[in-house]
N, C-alpha and C positions, 0 to 999 in steps of 0.2 A: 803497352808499349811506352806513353809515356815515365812510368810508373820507373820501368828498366833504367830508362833513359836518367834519370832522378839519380838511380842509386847509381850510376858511373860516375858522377861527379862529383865534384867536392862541396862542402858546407856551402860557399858564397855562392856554386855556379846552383848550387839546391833550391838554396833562397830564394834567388831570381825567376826561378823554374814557379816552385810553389805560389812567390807571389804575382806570377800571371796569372797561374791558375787561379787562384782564387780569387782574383779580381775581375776574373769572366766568367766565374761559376754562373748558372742562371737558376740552379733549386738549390736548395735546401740541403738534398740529397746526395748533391755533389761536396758540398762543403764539409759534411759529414766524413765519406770517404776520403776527402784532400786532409783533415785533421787527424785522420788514422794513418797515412803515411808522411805526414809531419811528424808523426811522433817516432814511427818505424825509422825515420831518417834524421831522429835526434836532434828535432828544429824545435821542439816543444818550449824551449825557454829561451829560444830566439824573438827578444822585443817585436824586432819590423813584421816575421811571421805574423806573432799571436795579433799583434794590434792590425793588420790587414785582415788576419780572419775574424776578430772582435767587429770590426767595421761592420765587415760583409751581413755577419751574424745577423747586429741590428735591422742591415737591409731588408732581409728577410724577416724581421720580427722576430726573430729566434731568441724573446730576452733570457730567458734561463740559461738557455746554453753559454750565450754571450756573459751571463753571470762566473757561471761553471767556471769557464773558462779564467776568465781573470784572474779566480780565487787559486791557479793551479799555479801564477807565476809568482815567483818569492820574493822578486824586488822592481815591481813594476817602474816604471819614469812616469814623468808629468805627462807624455802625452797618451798613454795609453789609457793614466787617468781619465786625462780628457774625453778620452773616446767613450769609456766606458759613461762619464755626466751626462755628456751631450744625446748619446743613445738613450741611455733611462727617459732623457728629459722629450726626445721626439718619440720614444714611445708612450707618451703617458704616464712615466712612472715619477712623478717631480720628488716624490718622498724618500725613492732611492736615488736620485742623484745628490740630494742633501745630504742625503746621510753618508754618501761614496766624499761627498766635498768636506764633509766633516770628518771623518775618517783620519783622509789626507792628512789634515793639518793637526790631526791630535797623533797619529801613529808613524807617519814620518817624518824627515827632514827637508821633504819635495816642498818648493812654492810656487802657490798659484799661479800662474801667469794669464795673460788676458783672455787666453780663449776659456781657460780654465772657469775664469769670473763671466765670463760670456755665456758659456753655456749654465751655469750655475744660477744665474739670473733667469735663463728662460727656464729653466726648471720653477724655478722662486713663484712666475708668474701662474703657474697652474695650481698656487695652495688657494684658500679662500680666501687672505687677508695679506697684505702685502708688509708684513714683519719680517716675514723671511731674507726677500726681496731689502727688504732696507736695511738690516741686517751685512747683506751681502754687500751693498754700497759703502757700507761705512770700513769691511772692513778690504776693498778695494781702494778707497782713500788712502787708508793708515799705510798700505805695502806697495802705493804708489803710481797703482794702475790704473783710480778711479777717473781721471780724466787722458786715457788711451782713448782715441776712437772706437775701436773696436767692442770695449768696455761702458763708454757713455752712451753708443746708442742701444747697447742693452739695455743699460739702465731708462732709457728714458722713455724707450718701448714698455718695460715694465710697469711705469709711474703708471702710464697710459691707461692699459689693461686695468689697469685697477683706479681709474676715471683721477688719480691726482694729478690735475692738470696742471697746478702752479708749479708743482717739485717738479714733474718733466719739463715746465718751463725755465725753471732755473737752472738746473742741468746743462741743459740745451746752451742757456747763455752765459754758463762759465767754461765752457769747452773753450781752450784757446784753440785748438783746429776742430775746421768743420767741413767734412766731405759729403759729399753728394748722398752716399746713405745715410747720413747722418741729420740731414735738411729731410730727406725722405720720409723717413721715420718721425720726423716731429708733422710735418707735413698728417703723412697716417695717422699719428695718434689725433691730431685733433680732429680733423675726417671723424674718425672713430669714437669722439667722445661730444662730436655734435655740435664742434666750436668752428663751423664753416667759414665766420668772418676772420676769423682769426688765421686759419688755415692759408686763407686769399693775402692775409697781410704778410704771412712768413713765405708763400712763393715772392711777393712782389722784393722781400728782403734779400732772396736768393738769388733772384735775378738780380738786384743792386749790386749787390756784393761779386755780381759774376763769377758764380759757381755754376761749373760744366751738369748743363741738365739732362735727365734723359729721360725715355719714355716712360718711365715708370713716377716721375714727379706729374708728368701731363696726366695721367691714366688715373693717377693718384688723385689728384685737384678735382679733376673736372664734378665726380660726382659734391662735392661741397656745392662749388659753384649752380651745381642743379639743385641741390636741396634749398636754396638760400630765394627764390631762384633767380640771377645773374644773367642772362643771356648777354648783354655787352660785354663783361666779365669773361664770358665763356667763348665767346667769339673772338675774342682777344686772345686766351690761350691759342684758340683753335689755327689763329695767325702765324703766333709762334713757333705753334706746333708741325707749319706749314715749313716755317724760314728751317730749324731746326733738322724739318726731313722726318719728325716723327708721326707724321699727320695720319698714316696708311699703316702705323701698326695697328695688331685688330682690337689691342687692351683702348688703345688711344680711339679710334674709331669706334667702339661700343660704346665709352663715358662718354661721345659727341651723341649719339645716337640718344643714350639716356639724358644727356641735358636738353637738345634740343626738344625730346617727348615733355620731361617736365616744365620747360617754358611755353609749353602748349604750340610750339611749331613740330606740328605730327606729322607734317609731309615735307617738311626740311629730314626727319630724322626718317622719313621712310627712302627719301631720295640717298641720304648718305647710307643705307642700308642696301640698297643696291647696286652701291660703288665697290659690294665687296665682293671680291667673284668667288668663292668662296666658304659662304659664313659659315662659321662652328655654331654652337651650339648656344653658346654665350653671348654672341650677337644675336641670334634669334632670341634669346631670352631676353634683350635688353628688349628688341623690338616689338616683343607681345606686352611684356611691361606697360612699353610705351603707349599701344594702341588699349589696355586695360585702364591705366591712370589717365586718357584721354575721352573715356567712355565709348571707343570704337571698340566694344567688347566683339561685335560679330569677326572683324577683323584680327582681333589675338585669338579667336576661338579656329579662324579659316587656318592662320600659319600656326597653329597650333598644329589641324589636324596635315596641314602639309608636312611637320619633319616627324609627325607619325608613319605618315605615307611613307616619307624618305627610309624609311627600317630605324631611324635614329632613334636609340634610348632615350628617353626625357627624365632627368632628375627631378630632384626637387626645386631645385632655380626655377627650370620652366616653368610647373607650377605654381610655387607661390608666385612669378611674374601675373600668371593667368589668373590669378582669383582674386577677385574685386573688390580688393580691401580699401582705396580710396573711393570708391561710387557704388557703394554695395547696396543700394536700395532700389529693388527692384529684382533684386538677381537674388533672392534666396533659393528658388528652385537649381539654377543654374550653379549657384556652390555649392547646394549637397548632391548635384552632378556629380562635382571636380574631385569631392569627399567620397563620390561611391569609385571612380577610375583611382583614386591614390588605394582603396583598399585592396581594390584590384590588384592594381600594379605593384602593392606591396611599398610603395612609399609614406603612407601613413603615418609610421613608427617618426617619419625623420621629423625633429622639434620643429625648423623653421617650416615647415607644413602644417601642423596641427596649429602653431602659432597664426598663422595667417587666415583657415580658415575660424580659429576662435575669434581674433578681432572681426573677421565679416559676422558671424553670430550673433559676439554680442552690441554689434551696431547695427544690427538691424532686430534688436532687444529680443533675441533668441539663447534666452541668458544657460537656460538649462542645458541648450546642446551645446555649448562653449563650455559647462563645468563638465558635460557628460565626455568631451574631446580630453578637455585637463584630465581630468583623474585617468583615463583609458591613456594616457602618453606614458609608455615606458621608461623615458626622457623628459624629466621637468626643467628646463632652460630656464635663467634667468628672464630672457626674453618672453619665454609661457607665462611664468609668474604674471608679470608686468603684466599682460597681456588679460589675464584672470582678474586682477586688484582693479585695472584699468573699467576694464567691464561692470564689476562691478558698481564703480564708482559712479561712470557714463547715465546708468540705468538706476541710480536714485540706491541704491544697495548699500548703502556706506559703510552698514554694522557689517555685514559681508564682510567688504572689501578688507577695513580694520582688522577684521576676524583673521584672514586669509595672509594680509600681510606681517601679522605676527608669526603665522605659521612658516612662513616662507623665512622671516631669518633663524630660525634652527639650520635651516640647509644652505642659505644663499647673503651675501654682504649686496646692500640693495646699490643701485647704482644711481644717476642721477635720474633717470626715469622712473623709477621705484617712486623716488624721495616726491618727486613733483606730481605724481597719482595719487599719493597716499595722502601728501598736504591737501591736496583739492578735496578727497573723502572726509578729512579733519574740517575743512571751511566748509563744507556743506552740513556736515552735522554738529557744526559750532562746537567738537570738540578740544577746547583748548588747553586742557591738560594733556591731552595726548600729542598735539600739537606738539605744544614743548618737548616734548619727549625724543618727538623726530627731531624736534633742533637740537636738540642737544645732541643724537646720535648723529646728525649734520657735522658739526660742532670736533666730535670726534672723528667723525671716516675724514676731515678737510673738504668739505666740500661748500662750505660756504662760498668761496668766490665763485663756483659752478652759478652763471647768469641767471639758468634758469631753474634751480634750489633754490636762489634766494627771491628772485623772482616770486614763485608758487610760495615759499615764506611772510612774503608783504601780503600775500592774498588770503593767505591761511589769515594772518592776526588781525588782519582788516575784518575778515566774514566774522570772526570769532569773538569779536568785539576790542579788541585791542588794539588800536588806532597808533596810538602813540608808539609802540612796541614796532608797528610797519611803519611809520614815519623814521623813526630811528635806523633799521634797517637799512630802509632806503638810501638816507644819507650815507650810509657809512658805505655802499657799494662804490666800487674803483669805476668797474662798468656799468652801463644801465642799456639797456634795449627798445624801443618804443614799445613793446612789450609792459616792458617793468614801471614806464611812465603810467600806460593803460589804467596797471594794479591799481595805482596808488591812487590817480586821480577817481580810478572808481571806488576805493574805498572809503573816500572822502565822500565824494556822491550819496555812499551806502551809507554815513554817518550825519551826511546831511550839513557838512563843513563845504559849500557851497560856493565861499570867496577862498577858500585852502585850495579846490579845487581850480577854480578859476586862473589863478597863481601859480598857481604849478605849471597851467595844461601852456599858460604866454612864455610861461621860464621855457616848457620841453621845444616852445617853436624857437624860441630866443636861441635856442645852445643847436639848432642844425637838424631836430631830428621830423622826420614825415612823417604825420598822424594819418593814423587812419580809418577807416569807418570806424570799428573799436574804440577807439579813442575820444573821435566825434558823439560814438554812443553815451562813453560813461561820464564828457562834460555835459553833454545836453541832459543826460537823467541829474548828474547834481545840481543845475540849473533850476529844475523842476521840483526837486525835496527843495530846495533855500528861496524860492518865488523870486528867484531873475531873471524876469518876464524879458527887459531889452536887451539883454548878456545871452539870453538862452537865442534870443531869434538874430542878431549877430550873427555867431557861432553856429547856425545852421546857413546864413545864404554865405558864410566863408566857405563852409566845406563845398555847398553846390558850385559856389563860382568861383573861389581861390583855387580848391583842390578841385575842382570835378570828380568829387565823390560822390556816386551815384546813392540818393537815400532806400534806404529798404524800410520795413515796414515799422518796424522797432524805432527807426529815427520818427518818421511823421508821427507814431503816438506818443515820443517823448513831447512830439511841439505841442500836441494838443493838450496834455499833462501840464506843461509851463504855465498855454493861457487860460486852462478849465481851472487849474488850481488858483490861480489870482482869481478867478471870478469873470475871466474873459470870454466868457462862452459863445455869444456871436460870435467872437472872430473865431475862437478856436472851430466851430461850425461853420465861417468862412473858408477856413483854413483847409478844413477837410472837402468839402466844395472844389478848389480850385487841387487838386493831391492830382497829379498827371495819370496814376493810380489807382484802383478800383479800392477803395479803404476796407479792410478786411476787419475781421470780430476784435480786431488786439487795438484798433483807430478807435472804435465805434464802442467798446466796453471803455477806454477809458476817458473817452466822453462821457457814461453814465455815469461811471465813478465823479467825475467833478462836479455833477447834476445833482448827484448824492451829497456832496460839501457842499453846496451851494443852493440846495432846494428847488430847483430848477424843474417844473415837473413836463413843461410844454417842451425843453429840449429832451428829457429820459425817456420822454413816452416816443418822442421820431429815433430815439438812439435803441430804443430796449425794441422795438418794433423791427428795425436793422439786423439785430444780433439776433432777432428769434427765426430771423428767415434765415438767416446765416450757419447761428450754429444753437440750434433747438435745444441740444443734449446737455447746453451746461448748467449747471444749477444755478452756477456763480452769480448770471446775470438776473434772474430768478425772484435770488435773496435779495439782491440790490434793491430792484425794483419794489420787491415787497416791504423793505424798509421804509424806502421815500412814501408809499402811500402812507403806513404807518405814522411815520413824523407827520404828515400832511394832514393826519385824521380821517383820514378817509378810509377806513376798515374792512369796509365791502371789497373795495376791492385789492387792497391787501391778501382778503381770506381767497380772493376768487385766485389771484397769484401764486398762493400756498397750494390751493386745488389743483394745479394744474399740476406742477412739482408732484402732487402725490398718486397723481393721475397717469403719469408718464413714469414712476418711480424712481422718479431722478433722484438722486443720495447727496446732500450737502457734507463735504467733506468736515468731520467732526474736528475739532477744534482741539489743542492738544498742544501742553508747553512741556519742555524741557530744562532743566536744572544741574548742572554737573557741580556734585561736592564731594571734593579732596580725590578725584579720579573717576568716580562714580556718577553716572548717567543716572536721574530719576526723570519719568514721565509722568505728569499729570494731564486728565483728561475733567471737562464739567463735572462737578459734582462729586469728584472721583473721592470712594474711601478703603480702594486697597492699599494702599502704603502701611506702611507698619507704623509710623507717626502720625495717622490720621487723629487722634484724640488731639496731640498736642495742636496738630496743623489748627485745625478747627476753633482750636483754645484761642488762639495766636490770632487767627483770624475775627475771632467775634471781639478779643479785643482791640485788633486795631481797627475796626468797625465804629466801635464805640468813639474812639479816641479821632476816627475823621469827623464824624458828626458832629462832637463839639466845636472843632472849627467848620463847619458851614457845608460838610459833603454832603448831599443827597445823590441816589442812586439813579441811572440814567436808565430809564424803563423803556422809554418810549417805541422803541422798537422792539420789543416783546410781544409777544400773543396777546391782543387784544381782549382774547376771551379770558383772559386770564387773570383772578384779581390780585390788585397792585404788592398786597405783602408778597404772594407769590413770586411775583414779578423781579422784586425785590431779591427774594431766596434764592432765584436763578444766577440772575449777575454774579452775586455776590461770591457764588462757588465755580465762577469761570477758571480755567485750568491756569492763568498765567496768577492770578490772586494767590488758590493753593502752594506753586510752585515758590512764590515770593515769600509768604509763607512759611515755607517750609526751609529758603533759604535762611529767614532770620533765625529761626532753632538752631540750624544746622552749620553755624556759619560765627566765627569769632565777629563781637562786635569791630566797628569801624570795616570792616572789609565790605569789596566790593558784589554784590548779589548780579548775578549774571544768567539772564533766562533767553530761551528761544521758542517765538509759538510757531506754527507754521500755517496760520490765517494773517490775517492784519487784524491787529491790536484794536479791539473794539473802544467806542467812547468813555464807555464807563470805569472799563478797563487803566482806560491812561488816565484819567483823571483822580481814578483812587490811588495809582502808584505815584502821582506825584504829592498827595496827600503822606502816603508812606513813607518816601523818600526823605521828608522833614520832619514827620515825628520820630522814627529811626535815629535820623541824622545818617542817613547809608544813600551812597552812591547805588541806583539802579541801573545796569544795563540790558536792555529789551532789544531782542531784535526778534522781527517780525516778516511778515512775507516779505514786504515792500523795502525797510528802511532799519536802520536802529534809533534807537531813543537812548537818550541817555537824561535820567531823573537825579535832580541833586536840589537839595532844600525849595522844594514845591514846583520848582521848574522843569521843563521836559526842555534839551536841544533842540525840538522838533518846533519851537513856539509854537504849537496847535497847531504845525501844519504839513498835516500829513494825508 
């Protein structure tokens, strides 16, 4: 009927006809049939036609046909082009929208115009690497559209996506106008790229500026505001949002839900969750979240199984809201639950799933069924990646980790998250050529000013041995973080620059910023490497009484660290005495430890008596103990100490250095003579042996097997794994450079005392880093002054 109706009319009245039609097709099926009498009624190369059924096409996903199509008309206009970019670019196709925008401009006379560069950029953003993308910026300047609204917040949406946060910052602040999407989008992207404080400072600009807000800036904000976490902040919005009239949208009411759960007010956000008389799905998801990152697991699992109950579909949101990636200890049973219902339910497949339950896995050092989830993902996300490297890293895995993150950029440009897991795998396995490697790749994605790349950077070259390289850094940052103070004054700590430390930590209260436990940790450990007995105990009753920073156990064994390592031992045994605290093995080991410096046999025997009833299983304290008798001469019961260790088959952790030359990891082990350099090692070694001897070295035995006679004795030290390693660095290594080793015990006596021997017949800079601390040896001296 309608069909009849078509062909009485004329072209224009056809037109009209067909493009209602097609604008209320609802399959697929229909639009088929309306292009067949399109064509019957000679509309076929009618522009408004084709490009309303081009539209429609995309609607449906119909890209091919929607291609067909196009190619049939002889002199399309700009805006059909358009249709045809923007389509490609919302279905996933960004490679044909580039290559349709390229086209354009190489085979007609058509110019871009803004929606043209609009859509053209959102395609840009789906390649891997944002060339395309900037590419497209430059040539939107040149034809006069790069600062259109419509054209800038593409672009600065773009930057985003692809984590360049300074160039969407600048963008952003050469627009001479700026609309409300446009605040939006800067708003999002930093949201999105992690820069929460930042985020808080361009609404409060917005608001200055008096730009018309809407609920999509509040809905936007808030989750910043909760991650950071703000609650004055967010209750402020929430004011606004009141005056406004946005308060009761459900976007605006979930982000209040989600902030108040993560400021830990769980029953402010369960009250505002019942102000909704009808919640989606999405508020239920913010609200199991909530009760999940609260540890009220029984309660995300109850409204869990209620919009079960309800018939409601549960995505993946739900989900990962439900499974206990911030408190996951305890609940392993409970997430390969959640693991057997996604299989079920067939949501498995989706990335942010598998992503969620791989981080509970591998924090709860379930490393194999987090790689067994990765590889079984049909869907590798960047966010999986991260999530694999990260575990990795977590769980002492480093060579992993390194392993994995190479493999990942064949497929993926790493993001700021990447960069800041993989630095930490690099500071943990003091690999500092590779290090470099990621600065440099830093260096080129721009991601240097990213807070916290350069941040995770100060920490890489601190662990890595390169002090001066993180001090540099440091200064040259625009911003800094209490965070990035932490790095620094802990890597001074770790190096044992004890008044650098100090200086720094008066400068970060001087310039506004709030320290915190963290902070307090890593001056009071530098404190204790450099013996600033009255600076270190200062600095702990500021934090009890300035800050009311509650001490945890790691702070009280820094203090006794301070006064055992001067020699303070009654007080530090005072000190523990009055601990408000039940002092646990980490207090009480490193009291033995200072007992051990200090000879002290009447306090190791009440301290090593503590720690055997505490924690029997470690060797650590063990070997301590059996030293002191040793140095003390007292053998009996040395041996009877060794007996028991081999009675309980307790395993002292074998002793083992590390050497990285020219990119290349070598491991030595005591005695070790698999290397392929072993002759020279050895050569190398017996003469610089000789060569200490004549200035005054003897070999420090005394802690050795007693039964054991003294040349032996002798033979053992002499082939400890950090000796080899040093060793091996002087073959392997142009003279004058610096020898850079890692053990992963503490640096025995004899051990530092030969390398500072070494250090001055060489004439070579030695850096040592050891469990505890780094050493740095230069013409017979150690940084440590013997006191470590």
């Amino acid at each position: 009927m309608i069909y009849r109706d078509v062909c009485s009319l004329g072209a224009p009245g056809s037109r009209n006809l067909f493009l209602s039609i097609v604008n209320n097709a609802s399959a697929l099926s229909q639009l088929i049939q309306t292009h067949a009498q399109i064509i019957v009624n000679g509309l076929q190369y009618d522009l408004a036609t084709v490009t309303k059924l081009t539209q429609k096409l995309f609607d449906f996903r119909a890209i091919q046909q929607a291609r067909h199509l196009f190619f049939t008309i002889p002199s399309p206009d700009i805006f059909l082009f358009n249709v045809l970019i923007r389509g490609f670019s919302s279905n996933a196709s960004p490679l044909s929208s580039i290559s349709l925008y390229a086209d354009m401009r190489r085979n007609t006379h058509l110019r871009p115009d803004n929606f043209t560069y609009s859509f053209a950029l959102m395609a840009a953003s789906g390649f891997p690497d944002e060339k395309y993308g900037m590419l497209l910026h430059a040539q939107s300047i040149v034809d006069g559209s790069g600062f259109e609204l419509f054209v800038g917040s593409a672009v600065v949406d773009l930057y985003f996506k692809f984590s360049l946060v300074e160039l969407a910052r600048k963008v952003f602040d050469r627009m001479p106008e700026r609309d409300t999407v446009l605040w939006n989008t800067m708003i999002t992207g930093l949201v999105r790229n992690c820069c929460y404080g930042d985020s808080i400072e361009v609404f409060r600009d917005m608001v200055a500026e008096r730009v018309q807000l809407d609920s999509t800036t509040v809905a936007t904000l808030l989750p910043a505001v909760a991650e950071m976490p703000e609650l004055k902040v967010g209750m402020g919005i929430q004011g606004l949002g009141l005056k406004l009239g946005f308060h009761y949208d459900p976007y605006v009411m979930t982000g209040l839900i989600s902030l108040y759960s993560k400021c830990g007010q769980i029953n402010t956000a369960r009250s505002l969750f019942r102000q909704i008389n009808k919640p989606d799905l999405i508020a239920y998801n913010a609200m199991i979240s909530g009760f999940t990152c609260n540890r009220e697991t029984e309660s995300a699992v109850r409204l869990f199984r209620e919009i079960l109950a309800s018939g409601e579909r549960v995505g993946s949101s739900t989900i990962v809201g439900l499974i206990p990636v911030s408190s996951p200890y305890g609940h392993l049973h409970l997430t390969c639950s959640f693991q057997g219902f996604c299989i079920k339910s067939g949501i498995i497949p989706n990335p942010s799933v598998s992503t969620a339950l791989m981080t509970v896995y591998n924090r709860l050092n379930e490393v194999d069924l987090a790689r067994q989830l990765f590889d079984e993902s049909p869907e590798k996300t960047l966010a999986a990646w991260n999530a694999m490297i990260s575990g990795y890293t977590h769980n002492g895995l480093t060579d992993k980790a390194i392993s994995l993150f190479q493999e990942m950029m064949t497929e993926f440009t790493p993001n700021p998250v990447t960069i800041t897991t993989i630095l930490s795998a690099c500071a943990q396995l003091g690999a500092l050529s590779f290090g470099k490697w990621v600065h440099d790749l830093v260096k080129s994605k721009n991601l240097e000013l990213n807070i916290y790349v350069s941040t995770a950077l100060i920490d890489m070259y601190a662990k890595c041995g390169n002090i001066l390289e993180a001090r540099q850094l440091f200064d040259s940052m625009i911003e800094k973080n209490t965070v990035t103070w932490n790095a620094m004054i802990s890597g001074y700590g770790l190096h044992g620059y004890g008044h650098e430390a100090l200086k720094l930590f008066h400068e970060m209260l001087h310039l506004g910023f709030h320290p915190t436990g963290v902070t307090f940790l890593s001056i009071l450990y530098a404190c204790s490497h450099a013996g600033l007995v009255r600076e270190g105990d200062e600095i702990f009753h500021t934090m009890v009484n300035n800050y009311r920073i509650e001490p945890i156990t790691e702070h009280y064994a820094c203090m006794v660290d301070i006064l055992g390592r001067a020699g303070k031992l009654e007080e530090a045994l005072e000190f523990i005495r009055r601990m408000p605290v039940e002092p646990g093995p980490a207090v009480w080991g490193t009291l033995l430890g200072a007992c051990v410096i200090h000879k002290n046999m009447n306090i190791a025997d009440m301290a090593s008596k503590k720690l055997f009833e505490m924690d029997s299983e470690s060797v650590g304290y063990y070997v301590l103990l059996s030293n002191m008798y040793s140095v003390d001469r007292n053998f009996p019961k040395a041996a009877l100490i060794r007996e028991v260790v081999k009675k309980r088959k307790l395993a002292k952790t074998p002793g083992c250095t590390l050497i990285e030359v020219n990119g290349t990891p070598h491991v030595f082990v005591s005695g070790d003579r698999s290397h392929s350099h072993t002759t020279a090692i050895y050569a190398m070694l017996e003469k610089l042996t000789g060569k200490m001897r004549e200035l005054g070295y003897h070999s420090e035995t005394v802690t050795s097997l007693h039964d054991v006679e003294e040349e032996e004795k002798e033979l053992m030290v002499n082939v400890h794994s950090e000796k080899l390693a040093i060793a091996f660095g002087l073959i392997a290594t142009e003279p004058n450079t610096e020898i850079r080793i890692i053990k992963n015990l503490r640096v025995c006596l004899d051990c530092h005392t030969a390398t500072k021997f070494i250090s001055k017949i060489t004439e070579r800079v030695i850096i040592v880093r050891d469990a505890n601390r780094f050493h740095h040896f230069k013409d017979g001296v150690c940084s440590c002054g013997d006191y470590w």
